[in-house]
N, C-alpha and C positions, 0 to 999 in steps of 0.2 A: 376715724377711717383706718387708721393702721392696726388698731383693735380689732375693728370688723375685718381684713386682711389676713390677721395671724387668725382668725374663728376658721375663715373660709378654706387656710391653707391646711390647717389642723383636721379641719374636715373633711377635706380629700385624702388626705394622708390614713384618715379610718376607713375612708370605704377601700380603699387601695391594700390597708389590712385586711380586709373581708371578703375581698373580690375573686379570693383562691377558693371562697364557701360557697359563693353565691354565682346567679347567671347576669348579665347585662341586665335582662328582662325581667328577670326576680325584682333587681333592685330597684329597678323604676315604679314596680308596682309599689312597693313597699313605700320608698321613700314618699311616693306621690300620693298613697294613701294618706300616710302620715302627714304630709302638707297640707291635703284636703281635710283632714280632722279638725289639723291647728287652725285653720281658715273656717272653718266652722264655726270653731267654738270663739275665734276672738270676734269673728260677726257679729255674735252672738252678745257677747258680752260688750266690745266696745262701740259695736252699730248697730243696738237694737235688735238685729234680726233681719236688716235692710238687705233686700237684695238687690245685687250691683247689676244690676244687663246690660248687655254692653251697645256702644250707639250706630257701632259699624262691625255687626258681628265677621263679616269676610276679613277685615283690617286685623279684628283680634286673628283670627282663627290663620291668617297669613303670618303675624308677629311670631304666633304657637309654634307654629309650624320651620320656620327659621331659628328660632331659639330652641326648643326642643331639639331640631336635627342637630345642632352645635351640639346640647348636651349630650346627647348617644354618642356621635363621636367622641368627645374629652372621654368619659366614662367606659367609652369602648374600648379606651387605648390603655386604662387604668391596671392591667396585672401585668402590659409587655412594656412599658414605659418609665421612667423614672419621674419623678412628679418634677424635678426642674424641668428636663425634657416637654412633658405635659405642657407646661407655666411659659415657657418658653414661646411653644408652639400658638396658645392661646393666646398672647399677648402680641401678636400678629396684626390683634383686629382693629385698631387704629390706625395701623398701614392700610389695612383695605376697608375701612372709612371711606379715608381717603381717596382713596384707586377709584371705589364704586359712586362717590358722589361726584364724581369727575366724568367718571365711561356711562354711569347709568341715569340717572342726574341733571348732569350737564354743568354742576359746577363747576366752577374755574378753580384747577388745582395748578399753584404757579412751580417754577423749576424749583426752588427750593424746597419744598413739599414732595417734590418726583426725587429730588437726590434723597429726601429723608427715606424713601419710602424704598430706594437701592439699598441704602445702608443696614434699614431694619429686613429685609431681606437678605442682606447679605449676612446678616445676622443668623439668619435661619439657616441658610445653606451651612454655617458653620456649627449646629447644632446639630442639622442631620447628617452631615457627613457624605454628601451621595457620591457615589466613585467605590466608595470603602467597604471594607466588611461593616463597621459599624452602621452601614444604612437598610435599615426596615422599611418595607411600604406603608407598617404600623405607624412609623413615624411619621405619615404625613395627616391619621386621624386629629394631632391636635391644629395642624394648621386649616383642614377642613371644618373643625369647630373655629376656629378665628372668621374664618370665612361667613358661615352662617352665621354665626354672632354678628358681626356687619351689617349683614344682610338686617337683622333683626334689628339693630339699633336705627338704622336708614327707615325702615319700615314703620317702627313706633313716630320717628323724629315726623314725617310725613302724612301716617297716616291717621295715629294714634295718639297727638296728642289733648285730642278730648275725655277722652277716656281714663275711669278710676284707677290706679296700682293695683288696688283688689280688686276689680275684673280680669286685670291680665295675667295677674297671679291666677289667680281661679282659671284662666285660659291654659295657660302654660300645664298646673300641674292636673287639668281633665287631661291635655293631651297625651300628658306621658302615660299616665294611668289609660291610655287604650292602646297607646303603643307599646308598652309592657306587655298588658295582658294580650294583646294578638301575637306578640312574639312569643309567650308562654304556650296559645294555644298552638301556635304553628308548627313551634320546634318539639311539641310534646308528643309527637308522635315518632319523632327521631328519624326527621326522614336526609339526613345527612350523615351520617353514622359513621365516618372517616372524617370530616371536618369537626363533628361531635366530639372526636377521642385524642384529636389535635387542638383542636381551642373549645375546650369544653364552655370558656364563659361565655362567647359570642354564640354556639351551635346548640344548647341546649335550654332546656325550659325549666326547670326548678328542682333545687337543692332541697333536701330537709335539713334545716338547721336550728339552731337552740336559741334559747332566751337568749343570750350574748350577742348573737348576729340582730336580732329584734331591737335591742337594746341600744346599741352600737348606731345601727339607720335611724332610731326616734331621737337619741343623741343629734342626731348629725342634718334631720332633719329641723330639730330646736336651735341650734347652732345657723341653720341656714337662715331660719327665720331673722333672729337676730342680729346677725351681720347685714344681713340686709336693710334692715331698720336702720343698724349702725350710721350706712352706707347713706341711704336717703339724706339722714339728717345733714350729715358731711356736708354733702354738697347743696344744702339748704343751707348752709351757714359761709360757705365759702365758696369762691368761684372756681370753677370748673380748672382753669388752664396750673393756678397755684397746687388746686390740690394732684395733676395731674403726678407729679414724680413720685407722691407719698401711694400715689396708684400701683408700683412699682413696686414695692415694699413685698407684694404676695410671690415677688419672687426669689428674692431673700427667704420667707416663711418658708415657702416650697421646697427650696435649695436644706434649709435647717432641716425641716423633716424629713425629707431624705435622708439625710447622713447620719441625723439620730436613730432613724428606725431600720434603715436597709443598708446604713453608711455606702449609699450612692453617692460618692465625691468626684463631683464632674471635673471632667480636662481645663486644661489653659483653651485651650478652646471653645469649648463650650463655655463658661466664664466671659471670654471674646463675646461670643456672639448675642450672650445676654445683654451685656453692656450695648451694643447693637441695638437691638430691640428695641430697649431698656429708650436708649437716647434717642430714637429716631421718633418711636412715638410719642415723648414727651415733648419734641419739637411739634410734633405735629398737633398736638392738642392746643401747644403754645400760640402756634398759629391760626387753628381754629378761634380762637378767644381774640387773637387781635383783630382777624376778619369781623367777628359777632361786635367789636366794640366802634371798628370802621361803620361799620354798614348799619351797625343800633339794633341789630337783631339777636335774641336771646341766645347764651351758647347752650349748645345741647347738653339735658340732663344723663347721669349718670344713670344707665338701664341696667346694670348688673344682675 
C-alpha cells in the first residue's frame, strides 16, 4: 500500500510538472485515452476479450460522474497549489463519509465521530488560512474534490456493489474522455479571452506539445494503473481500519515531492493542520471498522 501511495504521489507531482504545457481538458483527454487503451488491451489479454456491461448503468454513470467531478477539481487546482496543500485538501473525504452517511443516509454518526470530524476540519481551516493573504478560492478546489470523492465512495458502497472494478474503471475513464473533449471543443473557440490570458490551464483548449509531455501522461497513466492494483490488493489482504493510517503516508509523499521539485516547505501550521486531518480520519475509519464488526457487516472497500 505505501508503494502504491509514493506511485500515486510521484504521479501528481508529473502532471503538476506539465500542467504549465498543457490545458485541464488536454489532459483528461490524454490521460483517459491512455487508460482506455491500457483497459483494452489487458481485456484483451487477461479476459479474453469479455465484455463487462454494467448491471445498473444510471448507478455506474452516477459513481462517473461524482468521481470524475472530484478528479477535475484535484487537477484543476494542480499549477496554483502546492501538492501538500492538494493532499491535504483531498484527504477531507473520510470526514464527509462521515458527515454524508449521517445527513444523507441516515446513519448514526455518534459524538465522537462529529468531534473527529471538528478536528479534521479544523485541520483544514489551518491549511487554508481564510482571514489572510494566504487564502485562495483555488484552495477550496481540493476540498470540493474530497467532497465528490464521498459522495462517490457513498454511491459505489450503496449502489455499486454488484458491479466489476473494470466496468467502473471503463465508467469513470469514458467519462472524462467526454468531459475533456467538450471542454477542448468549447474553449477552442476562445470565447473567454481575459480569463484565457489569466488562467490559461482552466480557459483554453490545447497546447502543442512534444514527445515529452506524451510521454510523461502514458508514464503517469501506467503508474496509475498499477498503484491501483497495488491498492486493491492491500486491502484484500488486510483490513480496512489497520491499513487506515499507512492510508496517510500519500501525504508525506506529497509533502517529499514538493520540496524536492518546487522546495514547497509548508509552515508549522500547515504541518498542524495535516496532523489534523491526518488524525481525525484515521479515527474515523477506526470507527467505521468497529461499527462493521459490532453490527457483522462488511467494512467498506477501499474505492480509490
Amino acid at each position: 500500500m505505501v508503494g502504491s501511495l509514493f506511485m500515486l504521489a510521484f504521479q501528481d507531482s508529473l502532471v503538476k510538472l506539465v500542467s504549465t504545457e498543457i490545458t485541464l481538458w488536454q489532459f483528461q483527454v490524454m490521460r483517459a485515452s491512455f487508460n482506455i487503451s491500457m483497459l483494452l488491451v489487458l481485456t484483451r489479454l487477461v479476459w479474453g476479450g469479455r465484455i463487462f456491461w454494467p448491471k445498473r448503468p444510471w448507478a455506474v454513470l452516477l459513481r462517473s460522474l461524482f468521481l470524475g467531478s472530484g478528479m477535475m477539481l484535484f487537477f484543476g487546482g494542480m499549477p496554483f497549489l502546492s501538492l501538500a496543500s492538494l493532499a491535504a485538501g483531498l484527504y477531507v473525504f473520510p470526514l464527509f463519509v462521515a458527515l454524508l452517511s449521517g445527513v444523507v443516509l441516515g446513519e448514526r454518526v455518534g459524538p465522537r465521530r462529529i468531534m473527529a470530524i471538528i478536528c479534521g476540519f479544523s485541520g483544514t481551516l489551518l491549511m487554508l488560512k481564510p482571514g489572510t493573504d494566504a487564502f485562495t478560492l483555488v484552495g477550496l478546489m481540493p476540498i470540493g474534490a474530497a467532497f465528490c470523492y464521498a459522495s462517490s465512495i457513498l454511491t459505489t458502497r450503496k449502489m455499486c456493489r454488484g458491479e466489476s472494478p473494470v466496468t467502473l474503471t471503463y465508467g469513470l475513464a469514458v467519462l472524462l474522455l467526454v468531459v475533456g473533449s467538450s471542454g477542448v471543443g468549447v474553449f477552442s473557440g476562445n470565447p473567454f479571452p481575459d480569463l484565457a490570458t489569466s488562467w490559461p490551464y482552466l480557459f483554453t483548449s490545447w497546447n502543442s506539445v512534444g514527445p515529452r509531455v506524451y510521454g510523461i501522461i502514458a508514464f503517469c497513466s501506467l503508474m496509475n494503473i498499477f498503484a491501483n492494483i497495488g491498492l486493491s490488493k492491500a486491502y484484500q489482504s488486510a483490513e480496512s481500519a489497520w491499513l487506515a493510517p499507512f492510508d496517510y503516508s500519500y501525504l508525506i509523499f506529497a509533502t517529499f515531492w514538493g520540496v524536492v521539485m518546487w522546495d514547497d516547505v509548508p509552515d508549522v501550521l500547515s504541518f498542524l493542520g495535516m496532523a489534523l486531518i491526518a488524525g481525525a480520519g484515521i479515527f474515523v475509519a477506526w470507527r467505521e471498522r468497529q461499527d462493521a464488526r459490532n453490527t457483522d457487516i462488511p467494512a467498506k472497500p477501499d474505492l480509490r
